[in-house]
C-alpha positions as CSV (number, residue, x, y, z in Angstrom):
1,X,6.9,-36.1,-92.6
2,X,6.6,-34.8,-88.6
3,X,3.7,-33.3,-87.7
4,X,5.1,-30.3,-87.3
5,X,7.3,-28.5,-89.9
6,X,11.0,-27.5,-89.3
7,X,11.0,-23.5,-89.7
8,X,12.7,-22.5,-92.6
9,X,16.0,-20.0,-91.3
10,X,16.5,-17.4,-94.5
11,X,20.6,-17.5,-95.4
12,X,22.8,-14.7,-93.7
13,X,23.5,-14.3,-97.7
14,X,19.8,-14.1,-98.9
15,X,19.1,-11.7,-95.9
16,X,21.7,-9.3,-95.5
17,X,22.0,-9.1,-99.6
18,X,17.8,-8.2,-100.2
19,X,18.5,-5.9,-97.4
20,X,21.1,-4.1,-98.3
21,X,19.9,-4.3,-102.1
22,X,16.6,-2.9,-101.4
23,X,18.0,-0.4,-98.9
24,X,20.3,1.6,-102.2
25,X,17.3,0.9,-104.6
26,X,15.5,3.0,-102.0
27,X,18.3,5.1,-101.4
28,X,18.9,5.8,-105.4
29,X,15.3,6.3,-105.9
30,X,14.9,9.3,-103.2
31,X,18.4,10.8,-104.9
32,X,17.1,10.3,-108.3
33,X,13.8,12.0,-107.4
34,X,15.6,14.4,-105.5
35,X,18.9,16.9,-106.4
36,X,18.4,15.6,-110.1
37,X,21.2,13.6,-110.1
38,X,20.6,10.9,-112.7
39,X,20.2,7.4,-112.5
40,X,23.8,6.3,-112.4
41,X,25.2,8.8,-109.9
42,X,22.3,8.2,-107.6
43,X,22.4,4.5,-108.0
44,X,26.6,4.8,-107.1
45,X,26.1,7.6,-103.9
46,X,23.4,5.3,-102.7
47,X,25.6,1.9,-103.1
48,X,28.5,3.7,-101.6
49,X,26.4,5.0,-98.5
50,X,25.2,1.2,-97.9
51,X,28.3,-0.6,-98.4
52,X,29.9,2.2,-95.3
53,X,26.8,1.3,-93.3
54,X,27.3,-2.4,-93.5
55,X,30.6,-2.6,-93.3
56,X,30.2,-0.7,-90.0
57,X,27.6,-2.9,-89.3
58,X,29.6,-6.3,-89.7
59,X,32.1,-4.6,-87.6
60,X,29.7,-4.5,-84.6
61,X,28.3,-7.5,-85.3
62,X,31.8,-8.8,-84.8
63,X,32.6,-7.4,-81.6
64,X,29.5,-8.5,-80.1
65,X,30.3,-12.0,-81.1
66,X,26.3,-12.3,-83.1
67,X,25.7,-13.7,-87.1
68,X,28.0,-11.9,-89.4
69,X,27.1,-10.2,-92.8
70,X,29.0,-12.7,-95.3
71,X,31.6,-11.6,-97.3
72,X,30.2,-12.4,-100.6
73,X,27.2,-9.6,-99.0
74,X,30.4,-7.5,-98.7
75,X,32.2,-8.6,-101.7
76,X,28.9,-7.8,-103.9
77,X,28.5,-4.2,-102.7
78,X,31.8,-3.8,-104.3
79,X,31.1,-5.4,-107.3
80,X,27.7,-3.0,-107.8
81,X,29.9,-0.2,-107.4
82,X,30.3,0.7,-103.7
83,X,34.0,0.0,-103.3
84,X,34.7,3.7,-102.1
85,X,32.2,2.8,-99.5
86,X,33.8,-0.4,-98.5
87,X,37.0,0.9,-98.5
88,X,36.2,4.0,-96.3
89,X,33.9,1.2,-94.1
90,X,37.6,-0.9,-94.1
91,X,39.7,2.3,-93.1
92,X,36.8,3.9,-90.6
93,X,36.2,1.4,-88.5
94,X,39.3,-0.8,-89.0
95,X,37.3,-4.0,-90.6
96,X,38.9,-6.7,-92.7
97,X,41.9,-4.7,-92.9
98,X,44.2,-7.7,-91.8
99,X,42.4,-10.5,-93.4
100,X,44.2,-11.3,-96.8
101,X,42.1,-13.4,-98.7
102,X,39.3,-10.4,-98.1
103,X,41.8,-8.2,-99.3
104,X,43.3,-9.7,-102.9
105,X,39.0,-10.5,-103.6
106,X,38.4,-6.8,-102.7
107,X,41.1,-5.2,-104.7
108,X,40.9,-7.8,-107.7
109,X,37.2,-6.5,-108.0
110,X,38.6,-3.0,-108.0
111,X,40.9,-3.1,-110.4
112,X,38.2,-4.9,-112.6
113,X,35.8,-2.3,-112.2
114,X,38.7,0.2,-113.0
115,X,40.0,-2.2,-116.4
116,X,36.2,-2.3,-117.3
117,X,35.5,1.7,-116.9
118,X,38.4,2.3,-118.7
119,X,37.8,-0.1,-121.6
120,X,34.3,1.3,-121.9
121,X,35.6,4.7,-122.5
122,X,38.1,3.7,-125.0
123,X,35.8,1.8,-127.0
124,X,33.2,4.2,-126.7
125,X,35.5,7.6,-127.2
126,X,38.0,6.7,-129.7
């Protein structure tokens, strides 16, 4: 082993995700403890509201040729819930709009979530 160590670079994946992660835990906790929301609406406002901002943010960080956000970041926003987010972040500022494989992951985890929300309140309800 060299005398001196290589410097470990954190993933796009790791960083971006524990950022935007911690950024709607923080987000939900300040709702929560705010308007009296409950857990589950301030957990989905907040995921919504992050998933816009880095959606936006991947945008610039395309234009300005620099290290994207990685789709499974964007992909996983969705999957926690923020798809309204991504989606207004996809119309807004005209991001991934074109790309298909983006698209049929995007819209396969949104009809999931739909399939899943719907079996819960059938199961649950009936």
């Amino acid at each position: 082993m060299s005398a001196k160590k290589k410097a470990r670079r954190t993933s796009p994946s790791k960083f971006y995700g524990v950022l935007a992660a911690a950024l709607a835990a923080g987000i939900t906790v300040a709702l929560h403890e705010g308007p009296d929301l409950g857990w589950v609406v301030s957990w989905l406002v907040a995921v919504n509201v992050v998933a816009l901002l880095v959606y936006g943010f991947d945008k610039l960080q395309a234009q300005g040729q620099r290290v994207r956000v990685p789709e499974n970041v964007l992909h996983g926003l969705v999957l926690v819930g923020g798809w309204g987010g991504g989606l207004a972040g996809m119309v807004l500022f005209r991001h991934k709009i074109s790309k298909g494989s983006f698209q049929r992951v995007f819209w396969a985890i949104v009809i999931l979530e739909i399939a899943a929300i719907c079996a819960w309140r059938f199961v649950l309800y009936d």
